[in-house]
C-alpha positions, 0 to 999 in steps of 0.5 A: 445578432453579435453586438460587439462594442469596443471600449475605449481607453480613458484619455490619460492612457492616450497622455502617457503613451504619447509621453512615452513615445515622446521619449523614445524618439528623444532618446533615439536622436541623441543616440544617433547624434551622439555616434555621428559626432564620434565618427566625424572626430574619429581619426580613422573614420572615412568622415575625417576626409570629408572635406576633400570629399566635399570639394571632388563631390562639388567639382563632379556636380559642376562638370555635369551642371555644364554638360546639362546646359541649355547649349546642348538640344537635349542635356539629358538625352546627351549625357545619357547616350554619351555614359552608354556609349563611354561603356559599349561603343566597340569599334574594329579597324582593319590592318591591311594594307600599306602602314605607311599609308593607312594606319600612320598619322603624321610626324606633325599633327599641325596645320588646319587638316591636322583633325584627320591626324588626331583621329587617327591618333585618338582612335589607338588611345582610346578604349574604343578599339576591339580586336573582334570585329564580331563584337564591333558596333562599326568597322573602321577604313583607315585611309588616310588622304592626308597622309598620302598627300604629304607623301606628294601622292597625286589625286588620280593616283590616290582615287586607285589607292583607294579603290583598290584598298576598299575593293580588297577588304570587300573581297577578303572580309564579309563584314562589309556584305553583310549591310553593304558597308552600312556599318562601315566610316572613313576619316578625311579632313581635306577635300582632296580626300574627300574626292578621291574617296568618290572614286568608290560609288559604294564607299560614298553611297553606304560607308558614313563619311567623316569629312571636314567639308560637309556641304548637303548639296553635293552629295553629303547625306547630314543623317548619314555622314559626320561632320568633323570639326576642321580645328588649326592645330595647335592654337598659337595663343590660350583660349579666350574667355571671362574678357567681354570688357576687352572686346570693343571691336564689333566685327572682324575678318581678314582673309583671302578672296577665294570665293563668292561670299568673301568677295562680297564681304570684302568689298561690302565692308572693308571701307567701314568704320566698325566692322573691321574687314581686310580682303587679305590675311594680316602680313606677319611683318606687322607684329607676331600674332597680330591676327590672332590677337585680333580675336581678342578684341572683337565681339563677333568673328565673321566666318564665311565658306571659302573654298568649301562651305566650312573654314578653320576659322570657325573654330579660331573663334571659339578658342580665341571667345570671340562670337562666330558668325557663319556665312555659308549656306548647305553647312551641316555644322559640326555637332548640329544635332548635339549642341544648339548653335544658335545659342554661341553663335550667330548663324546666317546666309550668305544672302544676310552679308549685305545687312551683316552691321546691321545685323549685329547691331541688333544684338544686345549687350545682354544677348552677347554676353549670354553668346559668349558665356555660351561659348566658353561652355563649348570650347571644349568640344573642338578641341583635340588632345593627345590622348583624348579627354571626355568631351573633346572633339574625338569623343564628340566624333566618336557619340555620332558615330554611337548615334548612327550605328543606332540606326543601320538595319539590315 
């Protein structure tokens, strides 16, 4: 049997090749040194904007830092869906019917249904649309309600308008048939809409329904159906924020009785000393804004159902940064399976307005303060501009849309 024994190198051999590579590595970091200094000082390397670079870079880091906070139930999952979407999401709208009933937004995107509007507008803005209904994720029906109402158009004839309109697209098209509507929405903001679109069982039953009245105990379908922010456009004064030390109000609503949770609240609270209640809307000959400016000063803005579950009110407080608190039972809150309300507002039932002072007693200063930050986090989402922005509330309509088509099989 071979016996091979290997000879060792004497241990001065291991000094000078240690030395040696010593050397090299020396050598080879000056160089690299030496040439990084030179293309930083070089006027025509791409370094010599570094700072700028520097700052975009910062700002980019910034505005993903926010998108991935705690406010949002799954930062990530958010952020991801949302790039996937900005880059796929198609959607085709039909062209039939009458224009000036259909497909035209109103002269004046104002008032508290004016969301519907801007969704029309947006939707010709944006980069979502496609002329191939082959390569559409979702088929838009643009009724607009709001428009015929401004037209003085009845709710009885309004029902027929719509049925008659979906009935020709059913019967002209063979989109619909093929997932009986499934891939199919509308937008409408006020409630008038809403009912006149219940004129067409099917439209209510598979069409997903973009509405500002999102109550689930009347037919409303939360993992179906969208609930789109009911925003007062344009806000009369900037949004609020970073002005914790100017809030000494504790609570604040002034509005009219027209419904169950506000009469109560009315006559639970409009005598007391901290909680700043008024059974009637502020009379504008009392000062210019002097509603709005109410906002300002109050930590907690409470926001009862009137006569739907929802209130533009609700979004005034998230503009004017002052902390919402919801009043209403069977409210699918808008964005509810994005954004963690819990975490910008204060959410109870309407059985909780008889220890609502109490309640908001409760609250620390600490726990405010990280209510309002919170807040000021997502003013942003229900907002609405012209032409939409990243992150508004056309977009954040748009990314329920996106989630849902996820889930139509057929």
């Amino acid at each position: 049997m071979w016996s091979t024994k290997l000879s060792q190198p004497p241990a001065s051999s291991y000094c000078s090749i240690q030395s040696s590579l010593l050397s090299l590595a020396i050598l080879t970091l000056l160089s690299f040194s030496y040439l990084s200094l030179k293309s930083f000082h070089s006027p025509n390397s791409p370094s010599s904007v570094t700072p700028s670079l520097i700052v975009q870079s910062s700002q980019v880091v910034r505005a993903e830092e926010e998108v991935l906070s705690d406010v949002y139930n799954s930062p990530e999952v958010f952020r991801l869906n949302y790039e996937e979407m900005e880059r796929k999401f198609k959607v085709f709208i039909y062209q039939d019917g009458d224009p000036k009933t259909f497909y035209q937004t109103p002269r004046k995107l104002t008032g508290k249904y004016s969301s519907e509007g801007y969704f029309f507008q947006n939707i010709r803005e944006s980069k979502f649309v496609t002329e191939d209904p082959n390569e559409a994720h979702l088929l838009f029906i643009p009724i607009s309600c709001h428009k015929m109402r401004g037209k003085g158009t009845s709710y009885e004839n309004m029902t027929i308008i719509v049925q008659n309109y979906v009935d020709s697209l059913i019967a002209k098209y063979p989109y619909w048939n093929r997932t009986m509507g499934a891939d199919h929405f509308f937008v409408t903001c006020h409630d008038v809409g809403v009912r006149a679109t219940e004129g067409h069982p099917f439209l209510v039953k598979n069409a997903i329904r973009v509405v500002c009245s999102p109550s689930y105990d009347v037919g409303y379908i939360p993992h179906k159906d969208v609930a789109l922010p009911q925003v007062l456009q344009p806000f009369a004064l900037p949004a609020g924020g970073n002005d914790i030390e100017n809030r000494t109000t504790l609570g604040f609503w002034a509005g009219h009785r027209n419904s169950k949770i506000r009469v109560i609240l009315a006559r639970q609270w409009e005598n007391d000393t901290e909680l700043d209640i008024s059974n009637n809307r502020i009379n504008r000959a009392t000062g210019p804004l002097v509603y709005q400016k109410r906002f300002y000063r109050t930590k907690f803005c409470i926001c009862p159902g009137g006569s739907q579950v929802n209130s533009a009110r609700i979004t005034d407080s998230i503009h004017y940064g002052c902390v919402p608190v919801i009043l209403s039972d069977y409210y699918d809150l808008p964005f509810n399976d994005i954004i963690d309300w819990r975490k910008f507002a204060v959410v109870l039932r309407e059985k909780d307005v008889y220890d609502l002072k109490q309640i908001l007693k409760n609250i620390t200063q600490e726990e405010f303060v990280t209510l309002h930050n919170n807040l000021v986090k997502v003013q942003k989402h229900f907002q609405w501009n012209s032409p939409p922005i990243r992150h508004d509330a056309f977009h954040m309509v748009m990314y329920e849309l996106w989630l849902r088509h996820h889930v139509i099989k057929y």
